[in-house]
N, C-alpha and C positions, 0 to 999 in steps of 0.2 A: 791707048792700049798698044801693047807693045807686038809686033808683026809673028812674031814666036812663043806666044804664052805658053800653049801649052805644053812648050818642055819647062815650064817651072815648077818645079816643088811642089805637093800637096800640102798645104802646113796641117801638122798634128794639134788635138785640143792644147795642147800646152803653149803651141806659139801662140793662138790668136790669144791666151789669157794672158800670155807675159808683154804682149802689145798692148792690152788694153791697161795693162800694171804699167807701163811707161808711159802712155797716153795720159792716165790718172795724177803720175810725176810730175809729168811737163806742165799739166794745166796748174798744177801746184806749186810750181816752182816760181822763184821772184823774177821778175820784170826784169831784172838785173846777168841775173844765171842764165834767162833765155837770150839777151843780147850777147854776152859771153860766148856761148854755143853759136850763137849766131855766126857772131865775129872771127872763132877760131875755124870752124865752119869754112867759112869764104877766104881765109888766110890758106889751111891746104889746099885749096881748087886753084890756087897763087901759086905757092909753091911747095911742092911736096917736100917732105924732108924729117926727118925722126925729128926735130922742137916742133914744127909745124902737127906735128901727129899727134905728140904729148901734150902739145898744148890744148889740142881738140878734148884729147880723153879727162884731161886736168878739172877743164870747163865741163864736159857730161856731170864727173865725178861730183862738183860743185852743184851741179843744178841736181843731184839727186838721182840719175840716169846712169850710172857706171858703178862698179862696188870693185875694184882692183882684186879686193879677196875673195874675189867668187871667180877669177880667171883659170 
């Protein structure tokens, strides 16, 4: 737990659904998509950098967790 919670955000009915709608995704997605995410994942905590960023949202987008046209 973090030493300052309670300045965070209330989340509204809409966030916890659209978390449990990506929770639903992720469990659903191939073995494959989630090492993807994984791997792009650990590559930005590397090195930051707009390929390093794209390649994270590339891999969500892949595993079923990003929809670019809904940005």
């Amino acid at each position: 737990m973090r030493e300052n919670d309670d300045a965070l955000p209330t989340p509204a009915p809409g966030d916890t659904a659209r978390l449990d709608q990506m929770a639903a995704c992720w469990r659903d997605a191939e073995p494959a998509a989630k090492e993807a995410v994984g791997d792009a994942a650990a590559a930005l905590q590397v090195s930051l950098s707009p390929d390093s960023v794209a390649d994270l949202f590339n891999a969500l987008e892949r595993a079923g967790l990003y929809d670019p046209s809904k940005d």
